[in-house]
N, C-alpha and C positions, 0 to 999 in steps of 0.2 A: 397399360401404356397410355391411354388417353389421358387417364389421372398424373399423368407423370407432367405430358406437355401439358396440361391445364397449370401444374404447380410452376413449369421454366417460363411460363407464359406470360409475357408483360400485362400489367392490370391496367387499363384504360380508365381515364378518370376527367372529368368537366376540363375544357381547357382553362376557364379561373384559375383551376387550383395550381394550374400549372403542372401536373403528377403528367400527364402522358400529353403529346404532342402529336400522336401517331392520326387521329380519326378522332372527329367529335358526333354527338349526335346533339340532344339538348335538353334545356330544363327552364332556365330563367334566361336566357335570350344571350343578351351583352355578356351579360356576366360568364357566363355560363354554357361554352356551346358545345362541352362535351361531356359525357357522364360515362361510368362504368359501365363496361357492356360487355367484350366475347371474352378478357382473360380471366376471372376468375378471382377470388381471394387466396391469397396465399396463405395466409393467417391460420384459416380456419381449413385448410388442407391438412397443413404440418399438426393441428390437432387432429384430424382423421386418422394421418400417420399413426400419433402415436395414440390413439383409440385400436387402432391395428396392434401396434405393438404388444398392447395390455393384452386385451379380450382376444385376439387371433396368433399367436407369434409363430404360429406355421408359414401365414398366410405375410404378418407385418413384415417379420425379418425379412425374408426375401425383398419383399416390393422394397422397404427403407436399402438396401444395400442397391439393388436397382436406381434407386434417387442419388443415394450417394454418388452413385458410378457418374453417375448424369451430370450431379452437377460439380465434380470435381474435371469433368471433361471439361463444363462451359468456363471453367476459371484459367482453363492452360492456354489462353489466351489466343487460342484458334479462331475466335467467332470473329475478330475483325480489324481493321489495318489497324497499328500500333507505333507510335513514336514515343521513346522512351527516353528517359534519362535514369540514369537509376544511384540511388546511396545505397551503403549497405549500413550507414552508422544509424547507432541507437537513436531513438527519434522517445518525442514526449506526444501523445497525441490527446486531442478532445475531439469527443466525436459531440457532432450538429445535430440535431434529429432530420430524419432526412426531410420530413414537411417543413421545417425551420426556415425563413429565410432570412430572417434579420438580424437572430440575436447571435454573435461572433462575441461579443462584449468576455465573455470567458479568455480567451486569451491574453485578455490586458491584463490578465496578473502574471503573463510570463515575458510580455511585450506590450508594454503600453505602448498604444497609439490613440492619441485624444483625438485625432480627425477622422477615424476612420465610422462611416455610415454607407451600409448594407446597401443602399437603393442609389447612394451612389458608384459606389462599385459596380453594382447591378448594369446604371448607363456605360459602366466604361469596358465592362463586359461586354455588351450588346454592341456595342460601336466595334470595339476589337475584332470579335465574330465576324460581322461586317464586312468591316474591311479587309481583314485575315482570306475570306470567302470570294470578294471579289478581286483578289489582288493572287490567288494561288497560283490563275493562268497566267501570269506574269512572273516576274522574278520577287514579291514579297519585300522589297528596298522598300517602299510607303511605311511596313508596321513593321521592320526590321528590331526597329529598340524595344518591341516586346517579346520577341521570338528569339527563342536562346538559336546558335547556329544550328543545334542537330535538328530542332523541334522546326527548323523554318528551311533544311535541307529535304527532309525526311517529308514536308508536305506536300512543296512542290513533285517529289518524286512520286508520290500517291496520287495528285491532279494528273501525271501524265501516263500513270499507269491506265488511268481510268477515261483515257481520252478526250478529256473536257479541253474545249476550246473558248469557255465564256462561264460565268456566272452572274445569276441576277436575278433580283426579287426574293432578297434574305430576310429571313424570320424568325428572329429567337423566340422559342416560345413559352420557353421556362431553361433557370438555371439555378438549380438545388445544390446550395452546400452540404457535400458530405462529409468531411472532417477537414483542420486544422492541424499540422502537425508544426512542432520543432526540430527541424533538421541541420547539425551543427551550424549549429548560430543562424540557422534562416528560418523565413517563417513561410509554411507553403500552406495553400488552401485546393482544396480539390473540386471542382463542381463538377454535376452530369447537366449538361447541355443537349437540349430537344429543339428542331428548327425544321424550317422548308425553307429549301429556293432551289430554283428554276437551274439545270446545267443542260450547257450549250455542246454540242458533237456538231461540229457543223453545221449544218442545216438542220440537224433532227434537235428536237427541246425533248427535258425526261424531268418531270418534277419530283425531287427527291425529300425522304424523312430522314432526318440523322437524329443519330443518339449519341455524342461523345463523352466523353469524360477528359475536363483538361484541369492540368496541376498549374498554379500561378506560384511563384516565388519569390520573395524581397530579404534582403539584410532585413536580419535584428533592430530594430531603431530606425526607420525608414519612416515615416510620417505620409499620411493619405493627403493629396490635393484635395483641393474643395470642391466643389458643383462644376460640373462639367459647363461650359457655356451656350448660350441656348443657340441653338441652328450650327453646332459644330460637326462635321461630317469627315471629318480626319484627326487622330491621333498627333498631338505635336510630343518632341523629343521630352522625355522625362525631366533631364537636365537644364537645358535651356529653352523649352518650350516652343522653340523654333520646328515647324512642321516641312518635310523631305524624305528624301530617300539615305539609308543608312547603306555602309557598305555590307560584305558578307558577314565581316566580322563583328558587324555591332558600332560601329563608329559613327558618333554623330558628324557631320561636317561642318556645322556652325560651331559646336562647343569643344570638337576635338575630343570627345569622351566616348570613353567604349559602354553604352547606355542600357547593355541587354545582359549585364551581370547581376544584376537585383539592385546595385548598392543605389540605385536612384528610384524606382518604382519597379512593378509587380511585371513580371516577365513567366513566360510560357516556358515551361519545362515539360511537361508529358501532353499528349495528346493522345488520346487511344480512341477510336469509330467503334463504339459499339453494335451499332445498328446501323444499317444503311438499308434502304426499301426505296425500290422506283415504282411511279407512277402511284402516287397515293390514292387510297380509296374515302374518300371522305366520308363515308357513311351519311350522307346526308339522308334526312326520314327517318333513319333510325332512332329510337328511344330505347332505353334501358333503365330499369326500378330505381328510384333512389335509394341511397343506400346513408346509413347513420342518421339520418334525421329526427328519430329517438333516442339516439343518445346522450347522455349529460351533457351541457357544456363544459366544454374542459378553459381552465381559468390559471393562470401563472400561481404557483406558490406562493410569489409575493406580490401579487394584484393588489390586495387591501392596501398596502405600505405603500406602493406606489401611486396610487388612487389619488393616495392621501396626499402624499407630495406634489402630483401634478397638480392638484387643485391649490395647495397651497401658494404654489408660484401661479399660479393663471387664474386670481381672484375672482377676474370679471368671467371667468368661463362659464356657461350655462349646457348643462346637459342637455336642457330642453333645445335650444338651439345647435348643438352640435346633431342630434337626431333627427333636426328636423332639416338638417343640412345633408345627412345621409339620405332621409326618402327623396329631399330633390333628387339627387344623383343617380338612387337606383329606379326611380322612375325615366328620369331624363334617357338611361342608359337603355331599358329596356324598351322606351319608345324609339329612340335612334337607333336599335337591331334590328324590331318589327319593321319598322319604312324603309330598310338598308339605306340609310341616312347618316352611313358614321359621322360625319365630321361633325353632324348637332354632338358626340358624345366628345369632340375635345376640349372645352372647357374642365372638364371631371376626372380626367384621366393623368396620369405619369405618362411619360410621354413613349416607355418600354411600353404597358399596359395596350395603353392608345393603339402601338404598331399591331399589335399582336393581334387583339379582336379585329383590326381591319384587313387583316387578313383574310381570314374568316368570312367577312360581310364580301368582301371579293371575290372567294370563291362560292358561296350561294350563287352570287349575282353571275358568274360566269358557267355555274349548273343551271339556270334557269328557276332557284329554289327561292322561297322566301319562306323564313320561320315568323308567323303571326300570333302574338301574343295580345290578349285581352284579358279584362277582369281582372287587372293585377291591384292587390295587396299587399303590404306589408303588416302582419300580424304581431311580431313582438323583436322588441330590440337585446340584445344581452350586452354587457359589456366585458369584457376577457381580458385585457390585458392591457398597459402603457408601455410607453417604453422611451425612453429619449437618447440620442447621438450627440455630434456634436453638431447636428446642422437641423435637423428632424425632431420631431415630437410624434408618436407614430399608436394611433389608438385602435385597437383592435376590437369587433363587434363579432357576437354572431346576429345573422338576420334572419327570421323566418318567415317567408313569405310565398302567399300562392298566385297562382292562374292559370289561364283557358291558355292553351301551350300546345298548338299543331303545325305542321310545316305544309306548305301547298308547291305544288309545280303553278308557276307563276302562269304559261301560256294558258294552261287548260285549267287553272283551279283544283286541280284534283288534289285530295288529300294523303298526301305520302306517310303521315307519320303526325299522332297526337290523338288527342279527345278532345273532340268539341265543345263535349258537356260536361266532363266532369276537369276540377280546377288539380292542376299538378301542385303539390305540397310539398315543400323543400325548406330547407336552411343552408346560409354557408358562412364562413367566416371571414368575412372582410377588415383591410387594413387600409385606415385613412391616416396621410400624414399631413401636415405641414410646418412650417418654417420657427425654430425654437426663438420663441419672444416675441411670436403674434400675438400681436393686442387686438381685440374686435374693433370696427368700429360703433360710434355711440349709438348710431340707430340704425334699425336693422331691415336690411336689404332685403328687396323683393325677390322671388322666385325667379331664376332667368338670367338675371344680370349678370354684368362686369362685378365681381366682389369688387375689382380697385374702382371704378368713374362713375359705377349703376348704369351705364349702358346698353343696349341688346347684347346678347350673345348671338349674334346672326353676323359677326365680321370675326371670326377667331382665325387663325394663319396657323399652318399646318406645325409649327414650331409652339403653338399655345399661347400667342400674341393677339392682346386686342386690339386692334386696328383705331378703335376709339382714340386711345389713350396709351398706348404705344407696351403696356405692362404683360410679363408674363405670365401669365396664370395658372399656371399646370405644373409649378412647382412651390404650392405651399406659402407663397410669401402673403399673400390677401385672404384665403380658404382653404378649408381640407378638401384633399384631390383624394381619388382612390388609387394606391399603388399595387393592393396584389388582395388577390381571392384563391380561399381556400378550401377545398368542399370538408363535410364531416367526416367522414371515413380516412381524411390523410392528414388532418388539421392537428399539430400539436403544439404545445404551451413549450415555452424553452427549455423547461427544464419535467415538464412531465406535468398531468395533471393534477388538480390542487386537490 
């Protein structure tokens, strides 16, 4: 029985990589403040199974019919609140790997969309969430036009089941595409969404984990907006872009259009809670092994071809400089996690990335923890994979790098969790993008600086604005930012390794 829940058991994984949301412990600081630890590998379970099955089938059959039973209970859709929509027509589906988070590019041969890029979707997700989260305890008219009626009925009804009077201090912490499907003539996308924030009972606060799963939906032929704009903190109407409240039915009031049917932008159709956990345990101190750090890199199918083509189109590019624009970063980074100093780390960040570790550095700082990191190196660069959108150029590393990696209780110094002496040894898979048809400039920039005026980075605005010179920086248009980290053990290539 214990092998059973070890296998239903969610596998905890670095927050980078984005795999689990639930409880971090740590490895490489920023990057990195959760590793695998109490669930288990599923993987090499189901090999056990059927090592059972072979050599034991007295002992496998049972136990496998026992798993069975198990986990056809967890899919009858008991484990948690549900809003549904449902088709029952023939659908075309592609499945994403589930580590995947960028490459959707597959469906443009059933529905071209030339605008459509991953990390922009990504912000309009996170903002959705957002505001969808703070706006429950009310009546939901603010994100009306992305909520079909039943999915924005069906929520509020579950906010008051569960007696929330407030929400605040939301966190997406990862959002994994798990398939793409065609459903007469629309196109829906599914993701599992991981997040904290804080709900209000009154007077009493209860800091919650969620796991949802939500399905987006558009017309066939619908075309993706561009970059979200910087410092945008509400959703305007898909239609006319005019930002308010819709009525129940979905109607804009400036455009007079019913806005939450797909045929304008991507609309909420399912929502299902998979998980919900109050009063999270952060695991702070805790450490767990790493894991995959011997294994191959895994590198796209068509890496080489593409290699070839980015370099083609980006003459003046220098490897040696894009690498040497990585160790800024992952140093910068891992020095702003040791001093809980986030805001030195927003110049280097997306601006999803950016929220999500400073979450993180918040809740140390309200444990009383500090993770201290020294000694750090970067030992070897890989490169894995390109990729281009239509806004992004998005170049994928693995990094492997070590250090002196211990946590302390800040009052008393005492050591929770790490080794002093000896240096922790990891890799993970980082993705840097920026802005398609950066040119460098001619001479190259000191360590530190503005990429746009060469000014300190000691004035950046929580929005990724240099206060020098008025320019965004944290989305790609002057340097490559880092968007998303992915550990070894969940890291896959888009279409499998080469």
């Amino acid at each position: 029985m214990l092998w059973i829940l070890l296998l239903t058991a969610p596998a905890w994984a670095r927050l980078g990589g984005g795999e689990s949301y639930s409880a971090p412990s740590y490895s490489s600081g920023s990057s990195s403040s959760s590793h695998s630890g109490g669930g288990g590998d599923s993987s090499q379970l189901v090999f056990f199974l059927l090592e059972l099955l072979i050599r034991y089938p007295a002992v496998g059959i049972p136990v496998a019919l026992i798993v069975l039973f198990f986990w056809l209970s967890s899919q009858s859709g008991s484990g948690g609140d549900t809003v549904l929509s449902r088709s029952s027509a023939p659908s075309t589906t592609i499945e994403v790997p589930d580590a995947d988070l960028f490459h959707v590019q597959p469906l443009a041969e059933v529905n071209p969309d030339p605008n459509f890029s991953y990390y922009i979707f990504r912000d309009f997700v996170g903002l959705l969430y957002s505001q969808v989260q703070h706006g429950k305890t009310g009546d939901l008219a603010a994100v009306g036009h992305y909520l079909s009626p039943q999915v924005r009925e069906s929520l509020l009804k579950l906010t008051s089941n569960h007696q929330v009077t407030g929400v605040k201090d939301v966190v997406l912490g990862a959002a994994r595409i798990l398939s793409q499907v065609i459903v007469q003539n629309r196109v829906r996308i599914t993701l599992t969404l991981e997040s904290n924030y804080t709900e209000e009972h009154g007077d009493r606060e209860e800091r919650i984990y969620s796991k949802e799963r939500w399905t987006f939906q558009r017309n066939v032929g619908v075309l993706s907006p561009g970059p979200i704009p910087v410092g945008t903190v509400r959703l305007g109407c898909p239609s006319c872009g005019q930002s308010g409240e819709v009525g129940k039915d979905g109607r804009c009031p400036y455009c007079d259009k019913l806005v939450n049917t797909g045929n304008y932008g991507w609309v909420v159709v399912q929502v299902q809670v998979q998980e919900r956990e109050k009063q999270l345990n952060l695991g702070l101190g805790e450490q767990a092994p790493e894991r995959g750090t011997q294994l191959p890199t895994r590198r796209s199918p068509q890496w080489a071809q593409r290699w070839r083509s980015f370099k083609a189109r980006y003459a003046e590019f220098s490897q040696e400089r894009f690498e040497a624009r990585l160790v800024e970063i992952f140093l910068a980074l891992q020095q702003a996690w040791s001093d809980q100093k986030w805001d030195q780390a927003r110049p280097y960040e997306t601006d999803s990335l950016f929220q999500t570790h400073r979450y993180w550095i918040e809740a140390y700082q309200r444990q009383g923890v500090v993770n201290q990191l020294s000694q750090i190196q970067v030992e070897k660069i890989e490169l894995c994979n390109v990729e281009t959108d239509a806004y992004f150029d998005a170049v994928t590393v693995r990094i492997f790098a070590s250090m002196i990696d211990v946590t302390l209780e800040k009052s008393s110094g005492k050591r929770l969790g790490g080794d002093p002496k000896n240096p922790r040894v990891f890799s993970e898979y980082w993705t840097l993008i920026r802005k398609v048809g950066y040119q460098p400039p001619t001479q190259t920039r000191p360590a530190g600086t503005c990429p746009s005026c060469g000014a300190p980075l000691d004035r950046i605005t929580q929005a990724g604005q240099c206060e020098y010179c008025g320019s965004t920086i944290t989305q790609g248009d002057f340097d490559w930012v880092l968007a998303q980290i992915e550990q070894d053990e969940s890291y896959q290539s888009p279409l499998g390794a080469a």
